[in-house]
N, C-alpha and C positions, 0 to 999 in steps of 0.2 A: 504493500500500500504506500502511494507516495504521500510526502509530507503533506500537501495542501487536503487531501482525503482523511487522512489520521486528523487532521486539526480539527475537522468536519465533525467525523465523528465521537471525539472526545466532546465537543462538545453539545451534539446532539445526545450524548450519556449522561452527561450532565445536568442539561434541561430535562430530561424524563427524570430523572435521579431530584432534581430541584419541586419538581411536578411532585411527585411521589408523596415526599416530604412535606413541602410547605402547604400544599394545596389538599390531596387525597388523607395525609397525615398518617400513614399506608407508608414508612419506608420499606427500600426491596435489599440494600445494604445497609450495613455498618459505616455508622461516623468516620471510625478509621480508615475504609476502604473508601468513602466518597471525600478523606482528605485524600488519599493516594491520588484519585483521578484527578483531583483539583492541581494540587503541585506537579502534576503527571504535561498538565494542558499550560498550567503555570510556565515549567521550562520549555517546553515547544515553541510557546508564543517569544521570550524571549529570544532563541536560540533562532527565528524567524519572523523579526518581527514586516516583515512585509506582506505577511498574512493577519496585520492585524484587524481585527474587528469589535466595534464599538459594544456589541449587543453580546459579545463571547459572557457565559457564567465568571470568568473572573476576573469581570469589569464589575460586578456586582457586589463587592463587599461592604464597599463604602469608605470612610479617614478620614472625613473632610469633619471638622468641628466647627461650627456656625454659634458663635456666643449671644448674636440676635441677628434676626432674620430683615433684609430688607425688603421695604413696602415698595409695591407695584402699582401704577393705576393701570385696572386692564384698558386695552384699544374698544373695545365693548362690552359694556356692562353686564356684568353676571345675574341676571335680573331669579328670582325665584318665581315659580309658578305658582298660580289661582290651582284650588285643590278642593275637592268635594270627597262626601259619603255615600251619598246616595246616587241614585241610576234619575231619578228626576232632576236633581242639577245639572247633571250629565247633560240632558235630553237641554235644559236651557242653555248652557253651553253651545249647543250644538245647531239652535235657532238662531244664537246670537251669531254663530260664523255663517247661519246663511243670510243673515238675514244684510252681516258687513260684506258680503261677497257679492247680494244678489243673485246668486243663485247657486242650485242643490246641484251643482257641478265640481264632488271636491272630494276626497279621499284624505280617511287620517292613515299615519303611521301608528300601532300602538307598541310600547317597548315596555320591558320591566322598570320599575323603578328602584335601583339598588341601593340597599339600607349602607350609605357611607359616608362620605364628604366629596364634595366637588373638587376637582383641578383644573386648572387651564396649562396645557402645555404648546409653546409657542415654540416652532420647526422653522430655518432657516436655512433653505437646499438642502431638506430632508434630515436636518440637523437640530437636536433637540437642544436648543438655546438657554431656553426657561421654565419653568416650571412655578406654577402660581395658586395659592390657595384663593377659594371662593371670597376670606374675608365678608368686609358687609355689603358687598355686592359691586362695588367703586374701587375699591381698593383691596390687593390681598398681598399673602408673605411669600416673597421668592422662598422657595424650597429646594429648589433644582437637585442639588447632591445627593439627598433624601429618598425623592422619588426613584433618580437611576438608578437605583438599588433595585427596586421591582422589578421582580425575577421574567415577569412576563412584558415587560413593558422595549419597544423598541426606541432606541436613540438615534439611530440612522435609519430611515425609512427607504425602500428601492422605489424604483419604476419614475413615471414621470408626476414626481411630487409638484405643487406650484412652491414659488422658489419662497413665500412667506403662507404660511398655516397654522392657524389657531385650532387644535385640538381639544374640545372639551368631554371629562368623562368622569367616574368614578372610582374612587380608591376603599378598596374593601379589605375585610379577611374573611377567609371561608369558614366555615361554624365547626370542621375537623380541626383545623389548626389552628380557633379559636380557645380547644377544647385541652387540644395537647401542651399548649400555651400557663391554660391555668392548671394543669395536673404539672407542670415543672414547679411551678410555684407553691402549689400546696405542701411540693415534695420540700421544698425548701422552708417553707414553712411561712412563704409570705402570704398576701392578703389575695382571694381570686379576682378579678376584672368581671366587670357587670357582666358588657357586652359587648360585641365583635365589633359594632360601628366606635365605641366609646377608643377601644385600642387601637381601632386607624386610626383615629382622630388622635389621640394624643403622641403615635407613633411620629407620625410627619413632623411633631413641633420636635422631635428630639435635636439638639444639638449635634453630637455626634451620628455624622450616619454610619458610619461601623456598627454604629446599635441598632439601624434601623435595619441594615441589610437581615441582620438576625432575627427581624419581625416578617413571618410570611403573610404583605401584602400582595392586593393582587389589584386590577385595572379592569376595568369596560370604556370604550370611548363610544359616546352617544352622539356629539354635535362636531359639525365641521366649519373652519369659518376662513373662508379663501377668497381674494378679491379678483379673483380673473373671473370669475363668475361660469365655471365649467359647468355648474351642472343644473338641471331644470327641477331636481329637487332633493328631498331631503335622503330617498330611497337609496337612490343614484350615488350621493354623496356618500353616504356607508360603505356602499360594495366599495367604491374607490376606496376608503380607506382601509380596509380590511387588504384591497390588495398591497396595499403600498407596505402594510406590517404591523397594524395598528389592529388590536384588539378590540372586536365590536362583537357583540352577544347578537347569538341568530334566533334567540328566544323574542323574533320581533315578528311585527304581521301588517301589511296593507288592509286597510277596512275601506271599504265604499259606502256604509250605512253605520249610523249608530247601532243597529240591533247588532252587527257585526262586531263594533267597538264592545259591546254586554257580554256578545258571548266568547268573548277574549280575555276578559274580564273574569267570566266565570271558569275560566278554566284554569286560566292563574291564580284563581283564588283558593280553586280546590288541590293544583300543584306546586305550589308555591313550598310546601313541606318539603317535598321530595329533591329541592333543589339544595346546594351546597353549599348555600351561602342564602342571605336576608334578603327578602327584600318585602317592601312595606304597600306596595301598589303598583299600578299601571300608566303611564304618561302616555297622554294623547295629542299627536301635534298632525297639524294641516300640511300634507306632504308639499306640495308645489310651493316653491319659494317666491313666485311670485305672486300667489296667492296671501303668503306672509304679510309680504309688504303690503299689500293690500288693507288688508287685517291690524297692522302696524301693534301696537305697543297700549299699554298705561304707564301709569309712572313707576308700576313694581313688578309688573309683568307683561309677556306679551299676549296680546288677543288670539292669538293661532295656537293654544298649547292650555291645557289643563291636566290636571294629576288625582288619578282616582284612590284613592286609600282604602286599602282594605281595614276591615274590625280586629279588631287586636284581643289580644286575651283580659280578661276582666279579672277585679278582687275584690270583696267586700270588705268594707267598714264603718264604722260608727261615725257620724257629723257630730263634731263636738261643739260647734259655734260658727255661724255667721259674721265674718267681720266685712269691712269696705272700705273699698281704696279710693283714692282720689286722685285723677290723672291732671297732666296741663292745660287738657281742655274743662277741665271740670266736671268731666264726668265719672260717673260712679261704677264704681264694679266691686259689686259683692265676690266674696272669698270664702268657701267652703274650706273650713281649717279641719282636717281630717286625726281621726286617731291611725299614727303611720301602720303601712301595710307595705307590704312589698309585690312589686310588680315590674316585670321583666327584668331584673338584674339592679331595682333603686331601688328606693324608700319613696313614698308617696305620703305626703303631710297635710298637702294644701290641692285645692281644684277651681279653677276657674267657675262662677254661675253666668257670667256675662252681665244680665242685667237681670230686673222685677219680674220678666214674661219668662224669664229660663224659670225662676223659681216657683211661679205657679202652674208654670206647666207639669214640674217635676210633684208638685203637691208637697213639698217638702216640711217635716215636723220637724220640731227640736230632736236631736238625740236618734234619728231616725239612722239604720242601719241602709248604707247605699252603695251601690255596685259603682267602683271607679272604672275607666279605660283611659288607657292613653292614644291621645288624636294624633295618629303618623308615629305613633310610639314613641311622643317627648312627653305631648302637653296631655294633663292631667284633668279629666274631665266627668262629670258625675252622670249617666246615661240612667241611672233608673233609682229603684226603690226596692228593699225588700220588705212588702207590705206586713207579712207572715208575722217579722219579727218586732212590727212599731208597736209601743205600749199605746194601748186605747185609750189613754190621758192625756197621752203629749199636743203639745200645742204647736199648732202654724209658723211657718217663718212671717214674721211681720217687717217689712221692706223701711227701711229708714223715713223718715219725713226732712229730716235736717243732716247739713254737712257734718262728719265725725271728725271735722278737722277744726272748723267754723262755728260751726252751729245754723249756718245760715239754711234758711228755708230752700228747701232742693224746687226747680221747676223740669216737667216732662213736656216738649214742646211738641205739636201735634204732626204726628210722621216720625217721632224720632224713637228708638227704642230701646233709649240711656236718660234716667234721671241727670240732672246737671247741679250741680254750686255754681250760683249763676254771680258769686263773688271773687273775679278773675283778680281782681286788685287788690283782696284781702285775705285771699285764703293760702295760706303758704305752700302747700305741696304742688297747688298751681302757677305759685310765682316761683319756685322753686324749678319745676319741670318746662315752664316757658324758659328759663335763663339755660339748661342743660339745653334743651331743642335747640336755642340757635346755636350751640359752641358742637352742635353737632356734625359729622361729616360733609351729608347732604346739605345744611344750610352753611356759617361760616369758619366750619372743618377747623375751630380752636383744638387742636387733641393735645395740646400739653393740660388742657384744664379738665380737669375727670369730674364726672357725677358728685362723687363724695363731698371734694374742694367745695364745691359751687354750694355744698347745703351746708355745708361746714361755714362757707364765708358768707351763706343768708341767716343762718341761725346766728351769727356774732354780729349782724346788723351791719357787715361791710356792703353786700348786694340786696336789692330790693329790686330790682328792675332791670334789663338787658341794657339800657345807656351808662348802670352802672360798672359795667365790666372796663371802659372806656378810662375811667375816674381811678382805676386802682394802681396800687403802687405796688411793690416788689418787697418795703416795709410791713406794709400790712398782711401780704401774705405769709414770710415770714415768721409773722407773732404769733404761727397757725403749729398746733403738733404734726410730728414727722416733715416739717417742711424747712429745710434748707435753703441756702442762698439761690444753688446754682435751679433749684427747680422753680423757685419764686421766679428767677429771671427766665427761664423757659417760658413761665404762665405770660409773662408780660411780652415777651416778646412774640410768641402766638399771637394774644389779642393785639399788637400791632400788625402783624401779618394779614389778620383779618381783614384789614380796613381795602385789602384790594379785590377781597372776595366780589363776581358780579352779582349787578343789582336784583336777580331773579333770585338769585340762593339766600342774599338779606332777605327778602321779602317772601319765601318761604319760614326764613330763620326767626321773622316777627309772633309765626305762631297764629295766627290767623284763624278761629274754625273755617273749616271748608278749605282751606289755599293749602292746598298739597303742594308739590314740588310742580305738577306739570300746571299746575291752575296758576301758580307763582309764575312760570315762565310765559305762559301766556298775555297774563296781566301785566306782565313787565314787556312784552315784546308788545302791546298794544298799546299803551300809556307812557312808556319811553323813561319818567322820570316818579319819585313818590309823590310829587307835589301836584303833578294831575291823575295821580291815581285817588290821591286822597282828596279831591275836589270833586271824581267822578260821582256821577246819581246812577240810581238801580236800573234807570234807562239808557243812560251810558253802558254801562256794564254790561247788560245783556247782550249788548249786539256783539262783545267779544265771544267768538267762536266756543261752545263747549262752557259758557259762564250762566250758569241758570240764576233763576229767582233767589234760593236758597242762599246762595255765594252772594250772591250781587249786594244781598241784604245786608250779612255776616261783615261785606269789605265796607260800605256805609256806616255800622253801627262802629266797629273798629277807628277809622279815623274820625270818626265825631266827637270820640271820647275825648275829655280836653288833657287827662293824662297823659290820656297818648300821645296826642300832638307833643306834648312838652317831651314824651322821652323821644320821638322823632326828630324832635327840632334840638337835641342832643346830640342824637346821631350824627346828624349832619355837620354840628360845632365839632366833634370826633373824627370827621373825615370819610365814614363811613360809605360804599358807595351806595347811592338811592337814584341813581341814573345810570341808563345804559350806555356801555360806551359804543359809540356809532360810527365806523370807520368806510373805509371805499369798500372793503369787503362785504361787508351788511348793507348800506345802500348805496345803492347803486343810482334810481332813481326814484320818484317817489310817479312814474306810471301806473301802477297799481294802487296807487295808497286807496283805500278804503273800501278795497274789493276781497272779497273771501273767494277763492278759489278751490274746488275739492278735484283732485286727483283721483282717478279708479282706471286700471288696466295696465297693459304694457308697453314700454315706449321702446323707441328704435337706436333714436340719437342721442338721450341721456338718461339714465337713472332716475329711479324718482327721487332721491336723497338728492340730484343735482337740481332736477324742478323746482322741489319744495324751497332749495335757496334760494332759484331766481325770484321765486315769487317774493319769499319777504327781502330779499334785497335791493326789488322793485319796491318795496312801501305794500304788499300788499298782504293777506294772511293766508295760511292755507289750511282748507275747512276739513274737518272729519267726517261731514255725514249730510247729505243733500236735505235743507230744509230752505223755508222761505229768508232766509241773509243769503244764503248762496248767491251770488254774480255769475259764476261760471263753473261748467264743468269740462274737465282735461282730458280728455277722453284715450285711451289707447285700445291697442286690440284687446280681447279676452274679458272685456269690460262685462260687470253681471248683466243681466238683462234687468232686472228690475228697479237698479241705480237710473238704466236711462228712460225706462218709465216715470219714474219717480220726476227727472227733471222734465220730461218733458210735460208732465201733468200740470206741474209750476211753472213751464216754461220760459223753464230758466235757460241762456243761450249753451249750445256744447259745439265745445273748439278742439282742435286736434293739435298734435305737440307741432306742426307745422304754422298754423296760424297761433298757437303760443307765441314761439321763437319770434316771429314777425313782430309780437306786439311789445314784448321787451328786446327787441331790436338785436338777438343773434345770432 
């Protein structure tokens, strides 16, 4: 056998050998014997290294010690999916993508949903670059050294890879060498691991990856994110990867029908046991990619993708008390404080009620014995009753009338289905939890200032309000326990840092009810600066795209308040920006100003992500959904049929990307 064949197969003995072990947990040698093959392939490789190869088993040990991980902002947002229980959300789900398509011309993908943690691994000429944890969906930790250890995972891809590739997938352990895992430890006498997802997850942060090599994780790659734009959908995109080397699970299936998606559904549900590893449900995405776009986004997830959860195992116990919490927006949420039970590998203490309607629907008594489950198997949540065992005395859960922070008189506003402290300026946990929102990522990403600090320096009467963050000094923080010079001047120079955050992310950061991130971007991309945003009326507002009555209200009663004005009119003394900045790139001209444009179909000579700029960097907006503001519609091929109904019933004009181009003049 020549050496380039001997190299071959030592290391295909290896990977079976590696297989064996880490994954079936089923070794077929000895430790010792599978050191011999390893130093056997070890001096080969050197003694030839012009046979070397990236993905060989002893490239896989790991040495690389990482004392802290660096942060990454990915090139696209790791967004989590909208996720149901039931087969009737599903089925609403499923109106809503025709009803955004216009039409029952559309196929899902369904794939398993694997109980792990996300990666994103970023390929450059088939070379694996980077290696990125989920984080909080914006930002996550280079792990790179980590990951290459994964016995199955390839770092050099073949065939004709695009020269930049965003791989997105899952990093597991299988429930065998989850298993073999905690019998080494008991043998040792240390403490067992809950559960298989908890040990990837903490496996990836280790520092040393020599230690990680020795954790048998393992990979599925689910999404592909490539800009040459090869393939017409998301099927398409898999087989590619799968040839190029990339580990993709063929536990997937093309559905043409929702009933189709159910009965995919039900069979994973009933084999999901027999599999070798977690997994927690079924993802469902809209295969054709330009039907995606189509479909587009919200501000946490995309419209083309849902995740169905299967039921999980249940425990029973005793409700020892009703408590409630109080969030930034002032709403209430009762807290079922449990006598602890254990459930799937934790302790269970506390359970989410949501709000008054969970609680009466549940019929809930003092002291009542109730079945917990955990939703997706994190969150903790009380599904029923066990009537058999409730004492015929016990008395009703009676739902608060006043804040238990305040005391203030709670109001239920009609349509909403969260009692509220309708005391934003006097109740602490809500001046407290507005000041954490803005120092948060998504709005002005202060991260040297943590949760704790901010209650710590409300409770000592340093903060009272978001313009106070502006007023503080490096002294004051200082006078704080556990806090140092050099962290004081970290906080301080964060909140200066802040001051260049754009004006969409401030004005998320203010806390708003109703102004999410993408309602913030809207209103700041329509109103330009805070001083005509806080001038606008409910009739102004409405005609911004996607800005209903509710919102339009919320942003009204917000800058009327004269508080407010005055911590605004701080802001702005702080330097803070409260206007967007507006350069040749954004506009362009103001030919569109005051037209809403919606996009639906496929174009020839640009993208719709190119469109959508021209539009607003002509002055003008571009709509999500054909109603009477519509000006125009953009029509491309594949266009739903019932979108052009729709305009044409209102007839509203539709243009083609041809006479587009013409009117912004490209």
């Amino acid at each position: 056998m020549d050496v380039k064949n001997k190299l071959s197969q030592l290391r295909k003995n290896l990977e079976q050998h590696n297989y064996n072990y880490y994954v079936k947990a089923e070794p077929t040698i000895s430790d010792t014997e599978y050191d011999f093959l390893m130093k056997e392939l070890e001096a080969m490789e050197a003694d030839y290294p012009e046979y070397y190869d990236a993905d060989s088993p002893s490239q896989k040990v790991g040495g690389v010690i990482n004392k802290s991980f660096e942060s990454f902002q990915h090139l696209n947002p790791m967004l989590s999916l909208g996720n149901t229980y039931n087969e009737d959300e599903l089925k609403e789900f499923d109106k809503r993508v025709e009803k955004g398509l216009g039409t029952n011309q559309y196929e899902y993908v369904c794939e398993l949903k694997f109980d792990g943690l996300s990666i994103s691994l970023h390929y450059e000429n088939g070379i694996l670059e980077k290696a990125v944890t989920r984080g909080d969906g914006v930002k996550g930790d280079i792990v790179t050294d980590n990951v290459k250890t994964i016995k199955t995972l390839k770092t050099h891809l073949k065939g004709d890879v695009p020269n930049k590739l965003e791989a997105r997938g899952e990093i597991f352990m299988h429930r065998a060498a989850f298993n073999r895992l905690n019998e080494q430890r008991v043998a040792k006498g240390d403490k067992e691991y809950a559960n298989p997802r908890n040990v990837a997850s903490g496996t990836l942060k280790q520092q040393d990856s020599a230690d990680v090599a020795k954790r048998p994780l393992d990979i599925f790659i689910y999404h592909i994110i490539e800009k040459e734009n090869r393939f017409e959908n998301h099927w398409q995109s898999l087989a590619a990867a799968r040839n190029w080397g990339l580990k993709v699970s063929t536990d997937a299936k093309i559905c043409s029908t929702m009933n189709d998606v159910l009965d995919f559904i039900q069979v994973w549900d009933n084999k999901r046991h027999e599999l070798g590893y977690d997994i927690d449900g079924v993802v469902i995405k809209v295969n054709d990619f330009h039907q995606r776009e189509e479909l587009g986004f919200t501000a946490k997830s995309p419209r083309w993708a849902i995740s169905f959860k299967f039921k999980t195992l249940a425990a029973s116990t005793e409700l020892v008390e009703v408590t409630y919490q109080v969030g930034r927006t002032g709403s209430i949420t009762p807290v079922a404080n449990l006598e602890p039970v254990q459930l799937l590998g934790t302790t269970v203490k506390r359970a989410s009620l949501h709000n008054f309607d969970e609680i009466e629907r549940l019929g809930l008594h003092k002291n009542d014995v109730v079945f917990v489950e955990k939703g997706g198997e994190i969150i903790p949540k009380i599904t029923g009753i066990n009537f058999e065992k409730r004492n015929p005395n016990s008395i009703p859960i009676q739902y608060i009338t006043h804040c238990p922070e305040c005391n203030t008189l709670l109001v239920r506003e009609e349509g909403e289905a969260n009692h509220y402290c309708p005391n934003e300026l006097g109740c602490p946990p809500q001046i407290i939890g507005k000041i954490q929102h803005f120092t948060h990522r998504k709005a002005c990403d202060i991260q040297s200032l943590g949760d704790e600090t901010i209650a710590t320096l409300y409770r000592e009467g340093i903060l009272t309000n978001i313009a106070d963050l502006y007023d503080l000094k490096a002294e004051q923080i200082m006078g704080l326990e556990r806090m140092g010079e050099k962290s004081a001047e970290n906080i301080i120079e964060g909140i200066f840092q802040s001051k260049v955050v754009p004006f969409d992310k401030v004005l998320f950061g203010l806390g708003i009810r109703y102004v999410g991130a993408t309602v913030a971007q809207k209103l700041a991309a329509a109103y330009k600066n805070i001083d005509a945003l806080a001038n606008a009326n409910i009739e102004s507002l409405e005609k911004v795209d996607e800005i209903g009555t509710r919102i339009a209200q919320s942003v009204v009663e917000y800058f009327s308040d004269p508080l407010n004005q005055v911590m605004i009119q701080r802001l702005k003394t702080a330097g803070v920006q409260l206007e967007m900045d507006v350069d040749a790139n954004q506009l362009v001209s103001t030919i569109l100003e005051g037209k809403t444009i919606v996009i639906s179909g496929v174009f020839s000579q640009y993208s719709r992500d190119e469109l959508v700029q021209m539009i607003t960097s002509n002055g003008g907006k571009k709509g999500s959904s054909i109603s009477s503001k519509t000006d125009f519609l953009l029509a491309g091929d594949k266009m739903g049929p019932s979108k052009l109904e729709k305009a044409e019933k209102l007839e509203i004009p539709i243009i083609s990307e041809e006479t587009f181009l013409e009117m912004v003049q490209v």
